[in-house]
C-alpha positions as CSV (number, residue, x, y, z in Angstrom):
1,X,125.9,152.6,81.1
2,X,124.9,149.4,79.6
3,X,123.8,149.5,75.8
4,X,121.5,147.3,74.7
5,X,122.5,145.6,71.2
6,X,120.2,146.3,68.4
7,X,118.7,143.2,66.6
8,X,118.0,143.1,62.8
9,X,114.3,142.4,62.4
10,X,113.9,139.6,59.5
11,X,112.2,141.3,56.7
12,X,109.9,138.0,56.4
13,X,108.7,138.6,60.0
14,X,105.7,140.0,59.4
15,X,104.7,137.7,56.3
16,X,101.8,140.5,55.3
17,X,104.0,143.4,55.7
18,X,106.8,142.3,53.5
19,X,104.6,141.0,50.9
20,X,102.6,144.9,50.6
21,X,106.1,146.1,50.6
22,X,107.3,143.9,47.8
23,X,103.4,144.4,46.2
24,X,104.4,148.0,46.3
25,X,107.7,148.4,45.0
26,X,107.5,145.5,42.8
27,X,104.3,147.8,40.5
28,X,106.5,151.3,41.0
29,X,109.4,149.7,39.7
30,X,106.9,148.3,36.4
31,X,106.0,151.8,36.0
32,X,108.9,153.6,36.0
33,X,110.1,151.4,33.5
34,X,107.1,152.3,31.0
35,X,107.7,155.6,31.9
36,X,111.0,155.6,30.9
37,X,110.2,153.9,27.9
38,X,107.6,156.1,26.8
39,X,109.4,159.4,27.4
40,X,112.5,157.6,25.3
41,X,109.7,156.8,22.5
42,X,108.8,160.9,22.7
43,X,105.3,159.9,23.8
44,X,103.5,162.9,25.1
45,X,103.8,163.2,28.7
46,X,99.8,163.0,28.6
47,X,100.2,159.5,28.0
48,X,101.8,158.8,31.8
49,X,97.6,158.8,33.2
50,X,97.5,155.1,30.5
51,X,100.9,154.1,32.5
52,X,99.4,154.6,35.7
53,X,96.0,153.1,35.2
54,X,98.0,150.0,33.3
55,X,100.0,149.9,36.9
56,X,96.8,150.2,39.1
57,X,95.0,147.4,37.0
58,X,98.3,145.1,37.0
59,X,98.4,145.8,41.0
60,X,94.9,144.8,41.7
61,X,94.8,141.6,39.1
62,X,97.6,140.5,41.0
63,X,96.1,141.1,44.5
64,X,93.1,138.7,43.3
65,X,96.0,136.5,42.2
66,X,97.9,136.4,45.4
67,X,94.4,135.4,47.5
68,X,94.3,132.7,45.2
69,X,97.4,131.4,44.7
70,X,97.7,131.3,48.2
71,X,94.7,128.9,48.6
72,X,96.7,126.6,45.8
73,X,100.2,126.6,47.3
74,X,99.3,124.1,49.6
75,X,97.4,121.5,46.7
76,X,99.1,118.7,45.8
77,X,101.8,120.0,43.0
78,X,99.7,118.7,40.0
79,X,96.7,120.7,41.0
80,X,98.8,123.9,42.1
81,X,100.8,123.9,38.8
82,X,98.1,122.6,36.5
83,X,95.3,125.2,37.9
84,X,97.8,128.0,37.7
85,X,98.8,127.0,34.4
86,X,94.5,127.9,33.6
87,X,94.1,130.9,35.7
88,X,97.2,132.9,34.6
89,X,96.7,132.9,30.7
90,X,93.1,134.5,32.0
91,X,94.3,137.0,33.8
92,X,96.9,138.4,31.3
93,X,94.0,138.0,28.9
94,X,91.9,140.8,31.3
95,X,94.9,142.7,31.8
96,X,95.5,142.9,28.0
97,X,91.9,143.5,27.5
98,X,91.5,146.9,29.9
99,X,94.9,148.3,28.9
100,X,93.7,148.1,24.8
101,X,90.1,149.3,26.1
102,X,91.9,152.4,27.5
103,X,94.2,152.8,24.7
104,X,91.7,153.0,22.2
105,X,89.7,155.3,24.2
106,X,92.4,157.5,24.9
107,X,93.9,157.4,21.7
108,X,90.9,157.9,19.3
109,X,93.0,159.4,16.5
110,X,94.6,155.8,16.2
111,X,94.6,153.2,12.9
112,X,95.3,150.5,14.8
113,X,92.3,148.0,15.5
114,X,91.3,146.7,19.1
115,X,92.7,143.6,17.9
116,X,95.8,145.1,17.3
117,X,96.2,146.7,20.4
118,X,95.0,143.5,22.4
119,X,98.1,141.5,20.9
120,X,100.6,144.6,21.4
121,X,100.0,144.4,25.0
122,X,99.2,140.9,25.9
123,X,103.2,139.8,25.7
124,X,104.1,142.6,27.9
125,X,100.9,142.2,30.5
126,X,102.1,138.8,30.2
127,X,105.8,139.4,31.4
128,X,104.5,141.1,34.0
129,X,102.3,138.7,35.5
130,X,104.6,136.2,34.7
131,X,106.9,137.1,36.4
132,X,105.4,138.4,39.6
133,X,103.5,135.1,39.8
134,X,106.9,132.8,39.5
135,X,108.2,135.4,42.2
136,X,105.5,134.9,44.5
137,X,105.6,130.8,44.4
138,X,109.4,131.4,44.3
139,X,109.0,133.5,47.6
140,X,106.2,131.3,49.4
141,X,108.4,128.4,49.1
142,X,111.1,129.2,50.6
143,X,109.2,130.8,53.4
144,X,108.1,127.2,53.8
145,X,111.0,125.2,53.4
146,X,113.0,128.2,56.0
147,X,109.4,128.0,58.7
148,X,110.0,123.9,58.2
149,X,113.6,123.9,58.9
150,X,113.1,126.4,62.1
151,X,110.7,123.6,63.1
152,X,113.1,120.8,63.0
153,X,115.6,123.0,64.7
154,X,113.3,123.8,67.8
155,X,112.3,120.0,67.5
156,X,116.1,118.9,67.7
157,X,117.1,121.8,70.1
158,X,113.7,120.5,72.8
159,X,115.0,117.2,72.3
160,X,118.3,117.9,73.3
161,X,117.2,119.4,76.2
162,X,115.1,116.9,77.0
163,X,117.8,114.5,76.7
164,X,120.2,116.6,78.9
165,X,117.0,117.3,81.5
166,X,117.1,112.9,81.5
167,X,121.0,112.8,81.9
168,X,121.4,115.4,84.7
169,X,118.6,114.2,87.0
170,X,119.6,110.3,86.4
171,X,120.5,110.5,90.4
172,X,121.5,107.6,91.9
173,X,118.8,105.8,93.7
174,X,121.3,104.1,95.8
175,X,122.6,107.6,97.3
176,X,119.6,109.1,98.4
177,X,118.8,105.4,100.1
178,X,121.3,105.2,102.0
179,X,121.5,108.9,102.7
180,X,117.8,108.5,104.1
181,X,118.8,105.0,105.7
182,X,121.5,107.0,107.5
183,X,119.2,110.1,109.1
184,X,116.9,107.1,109.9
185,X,119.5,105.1,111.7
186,X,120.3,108.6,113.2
187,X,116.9,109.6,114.5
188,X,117.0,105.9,116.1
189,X,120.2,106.7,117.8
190,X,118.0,110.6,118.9
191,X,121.5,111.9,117.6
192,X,119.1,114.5,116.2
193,X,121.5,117.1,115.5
194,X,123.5,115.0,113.2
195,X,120.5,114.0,111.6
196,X,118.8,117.6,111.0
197,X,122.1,118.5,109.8
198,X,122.4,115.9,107.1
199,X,118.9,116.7,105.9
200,X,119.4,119.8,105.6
201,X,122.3,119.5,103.3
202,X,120.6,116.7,101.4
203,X,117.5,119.0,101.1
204,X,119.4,122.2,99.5
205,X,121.6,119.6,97.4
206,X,117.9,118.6,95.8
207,X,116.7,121.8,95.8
208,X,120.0,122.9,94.0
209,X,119.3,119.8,91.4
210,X,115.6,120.7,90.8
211,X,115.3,124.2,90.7
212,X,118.9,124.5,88.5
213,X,118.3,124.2,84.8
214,X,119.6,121.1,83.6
215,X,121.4,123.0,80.1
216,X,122.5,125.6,82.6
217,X,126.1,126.1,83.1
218,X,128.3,127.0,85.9
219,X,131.2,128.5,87.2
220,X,134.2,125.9,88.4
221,X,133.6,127.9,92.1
222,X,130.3,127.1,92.1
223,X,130.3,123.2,91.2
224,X,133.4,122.8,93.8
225,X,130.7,124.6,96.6
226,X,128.1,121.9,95.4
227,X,130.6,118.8,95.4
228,X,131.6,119.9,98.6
229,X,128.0,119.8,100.2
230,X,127.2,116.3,98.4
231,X,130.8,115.3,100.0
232,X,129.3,116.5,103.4
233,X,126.3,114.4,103.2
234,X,128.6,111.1,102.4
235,X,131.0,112.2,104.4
236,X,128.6,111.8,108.0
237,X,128.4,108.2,106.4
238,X,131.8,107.6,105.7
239,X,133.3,109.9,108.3
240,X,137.3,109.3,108.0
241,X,137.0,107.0,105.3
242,X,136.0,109.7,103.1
243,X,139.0,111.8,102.6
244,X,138.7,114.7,99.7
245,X,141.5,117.5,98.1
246,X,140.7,120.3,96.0
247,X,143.3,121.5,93.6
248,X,141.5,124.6,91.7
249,X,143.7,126.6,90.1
250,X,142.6,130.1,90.5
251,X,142.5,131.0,86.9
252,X,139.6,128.3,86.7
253,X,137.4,129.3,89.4
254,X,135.2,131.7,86.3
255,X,135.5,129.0,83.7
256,X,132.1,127.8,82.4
257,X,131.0,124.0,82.4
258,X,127.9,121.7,82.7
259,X,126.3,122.2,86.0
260,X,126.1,118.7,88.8
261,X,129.2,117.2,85.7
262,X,131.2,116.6,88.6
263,X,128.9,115.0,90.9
264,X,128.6,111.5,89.0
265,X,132.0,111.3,88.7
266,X,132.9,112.1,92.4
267,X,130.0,109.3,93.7
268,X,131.7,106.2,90.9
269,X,134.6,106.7,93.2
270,X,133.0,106.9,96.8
271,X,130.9,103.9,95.5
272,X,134.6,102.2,93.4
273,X,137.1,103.1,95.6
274,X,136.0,104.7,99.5
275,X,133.2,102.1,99.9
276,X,134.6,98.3,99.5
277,X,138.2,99.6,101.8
278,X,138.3,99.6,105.1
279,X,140.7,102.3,104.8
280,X,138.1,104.5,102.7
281,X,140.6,106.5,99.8
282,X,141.0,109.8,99.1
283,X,139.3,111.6,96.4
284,X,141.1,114.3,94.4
285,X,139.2,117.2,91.8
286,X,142.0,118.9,90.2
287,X,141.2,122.0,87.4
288,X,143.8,123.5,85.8
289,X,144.0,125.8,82.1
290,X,146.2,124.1,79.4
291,X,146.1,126.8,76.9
292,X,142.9,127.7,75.9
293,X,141.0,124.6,77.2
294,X,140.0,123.5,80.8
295,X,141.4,120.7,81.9
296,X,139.2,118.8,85.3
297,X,140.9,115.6,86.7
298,X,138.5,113.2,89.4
299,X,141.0,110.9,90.8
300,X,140.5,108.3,93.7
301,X,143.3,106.3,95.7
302,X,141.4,103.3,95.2
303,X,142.1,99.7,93.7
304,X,141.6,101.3,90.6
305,X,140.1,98.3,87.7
306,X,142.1,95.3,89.4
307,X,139.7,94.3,91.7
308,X,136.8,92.3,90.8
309,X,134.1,94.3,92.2
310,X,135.8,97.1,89.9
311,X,136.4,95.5,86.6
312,X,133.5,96.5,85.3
313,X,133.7,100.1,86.6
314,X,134.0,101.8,83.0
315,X,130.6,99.9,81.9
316,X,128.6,101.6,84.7
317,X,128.1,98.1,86.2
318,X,128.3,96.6,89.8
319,X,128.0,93.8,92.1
320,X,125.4,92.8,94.0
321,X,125.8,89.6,95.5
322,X,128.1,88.1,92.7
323,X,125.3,89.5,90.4
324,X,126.0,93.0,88.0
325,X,123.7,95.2,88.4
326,X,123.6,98.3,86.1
327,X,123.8,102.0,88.2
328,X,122.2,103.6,84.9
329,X,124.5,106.4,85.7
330,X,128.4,107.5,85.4
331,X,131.0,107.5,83.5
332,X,128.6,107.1,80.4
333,X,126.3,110.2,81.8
334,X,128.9,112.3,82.0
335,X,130.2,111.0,78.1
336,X,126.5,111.1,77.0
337,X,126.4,114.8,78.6
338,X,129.6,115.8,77.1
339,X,128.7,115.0,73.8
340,X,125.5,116.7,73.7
341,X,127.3,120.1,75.1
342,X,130.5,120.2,73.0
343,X,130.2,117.5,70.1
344,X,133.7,116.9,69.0
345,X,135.2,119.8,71.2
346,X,135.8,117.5,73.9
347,X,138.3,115.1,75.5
348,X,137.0,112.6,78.1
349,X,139.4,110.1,79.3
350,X,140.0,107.1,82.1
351,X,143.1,106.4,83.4
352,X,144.8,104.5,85.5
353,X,147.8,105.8,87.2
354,X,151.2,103.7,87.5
355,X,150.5,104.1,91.4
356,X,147.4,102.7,91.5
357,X,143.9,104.2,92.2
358,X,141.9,105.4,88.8
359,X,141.4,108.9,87.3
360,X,139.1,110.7,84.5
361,X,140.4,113.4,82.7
362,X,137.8,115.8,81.0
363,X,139.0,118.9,78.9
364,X,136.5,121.0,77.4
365,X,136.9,124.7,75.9
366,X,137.9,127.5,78.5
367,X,134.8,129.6,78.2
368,X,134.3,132.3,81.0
369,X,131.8,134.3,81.7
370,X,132.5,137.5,84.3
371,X,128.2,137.9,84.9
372,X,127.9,134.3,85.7
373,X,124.5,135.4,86.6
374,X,123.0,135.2,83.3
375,X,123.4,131.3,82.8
376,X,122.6,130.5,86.3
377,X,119.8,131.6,88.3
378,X,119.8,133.0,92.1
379,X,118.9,130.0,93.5
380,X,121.4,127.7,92.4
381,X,123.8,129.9,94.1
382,X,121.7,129.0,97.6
383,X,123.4,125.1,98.6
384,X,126.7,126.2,100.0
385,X,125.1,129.3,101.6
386,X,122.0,127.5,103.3
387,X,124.5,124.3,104.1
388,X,126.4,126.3,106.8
């Protein structure tokens, strides 16, 4: 059985709570201090009913205080300090004012004057208040500052995703053209079962982009069932030019990574390498563990950065009639991706081999996840199942 982890509640979660228990143990600390101190003095113990209604009368004072201070903490600082500054002097002065009222009543036997009794309880009323006042600004502001900086948090955090939710559904116009230009020319030719087959796949590959989260992450088995149905669809255009080989180590097949990371990188070299050859090329997604990071390899058999419709293949750029015409995504998606998901934890590399073709190497920490389940929902599990 399955135990749920217990999760410390904040004690400033319930901002009224923890101030009544602070309120609370904050006075019954005061007055067993003056208890203390008047049993140490010898003080009968008939003088405890002056402690307590000295505690009450400093616990509801400082409930007056707290409605009011909290009306000034968000002034302008000259006007919180300088009004604060005029009220507290006043209320130690009626604090100092009802303890000496009680005391003389109490103790009627007593020489000393109400004067006398004022002063001998006004520097103590006014430790007390003092202090409880400096503790509650002292409290309140950093309960501001801490609410402020879990704003800008789930301001940076929204933003990230936002920016991730832009990166992972920059698809390329240009595929789903000629992917629709393609069932077209099929529906034409009434080869309708090669068409209804290529829309189906194109239509769970969407639904597998739009319904996935875009900061959800995904098993290395589950991207290579993805790849493979976005390979089927180019493939019914390409047909033997198109020629793919999976090397997945099996060790990989639970590590963790970016969902749709793979895709971008697999379509540069269809659009670099397979497209402008007569001969097509042959794609290759290699994954392999080195250590304790993940190592993923998308290499092509094409005429790697020599060519002149490639040179500009690391600046997401192409030709279009001698023109360059930006693809707005690629290589600098997945970079832009990368960054966002692992910061500095990440290696992303383009290389090209002695023997010709290009590569990019991406290593990234080996996380895995046995209950893959929890970063990915049901339905992106659906394009390799609804694509046979």
């Amino acid at each position: 059985m399955r135990v749920l982890p217990i999760q410390p509640i904040p004690f400033f979660a319930n901002k009224d709570k923890a101030f009544w228990r602070l309120q609370t143990a904050g006075w019954a600390g005061a007055m067993l201090l003056r208890t203390m101190s008047m049993i140490a003095n010898n003080q009968p113990l008939t003088s405890l009913v002056l402690v307590l209604i000295q505690t009450i009368t400093g616990f509801s004072i400082s409930l007056v205080l707290s409605v009011i201070y909290r009306g000034l903490i968000t002034r302008r600082p000259i006007v919180t300090w300088g009004l604060t500054a005029l009220l507290l002097p006043v209320a130690v002065g009626l604090h100092a004012f009802i303890d000496a009222w009680v005391w003389s009543l109490w103790r009627t036997d007593s020489d000393a004057s109400f004067t006398q009794l004022f002063l001998g309880v006004f520097y103590l009323d006014a430790t007390l208040l003092g202090a409880w006042s400096a503790l509650y600004y002292a409290i309140n502001f950093y309960l501001q500052v801490e609410e402020q900086n879990d704003q800008l948090i789930r301001l940076e955090s929204q933003a990230t995703s936002a920016q991730l939710a832009m990166l992972r559904y920059q698809l390329n116009p240009h595929f789903l053209f000629n992917t629709l230009n393609s069932i077209s020319t099929l529906v034409l030719l009434k080869q309708t079962d090669p068409a209804n087959a290529m829309l189906t796949r194109l239509s769970s590959f969407l639904r597998y982009t739009l319904i996935n989260k875009p900061s959800a992450r995904v098993t290395i088995a589950q991207e290579v069932e993805t790849l493979k149905l976005y390979l089927d669809i180019e493939r019914m255009r390409f047909e033997e030019r198109l020629r793919t080989t999976f090397t997945i180590d099996s060790d990989t097949e639970k590590c963790l990574l970016p969902s749709l990371l793979l895709q971008p990188l697999v379509e540069n070299a269809i659009k670099y390498a397979v497209s402008p050859q007569e001969t097509g090329a042959e794609i290759t997604i290699a994954a392999q563990l080195v250590g304790p990071r993940l190592r993923i390899t998308v290499s092509d058999t094409g005429p790697g950065l020599q060519s002149p419709t490639t040179d500009n293949r690391l600046s997401g750029m192409s030709y279009d009639g001698g023109e360059p015409v930006s693809t707005g995504v690629g290589l600098s998606n997945i970079r832009d991706r990368l960054a966002q998901a692992y910061g500095d934890e990440h290696r992303f590399e383009t290389i090209e081999p002695v023997e010709g073709g290009f590569a990019v190497l991406i290593e990234i920490p080996a996380d895995r996840r046995d209950d893959s389940a929890e970063d990915m929902s049901e339905a992106s599990r659906q394009p390799a199942m609804m694509a046979r």
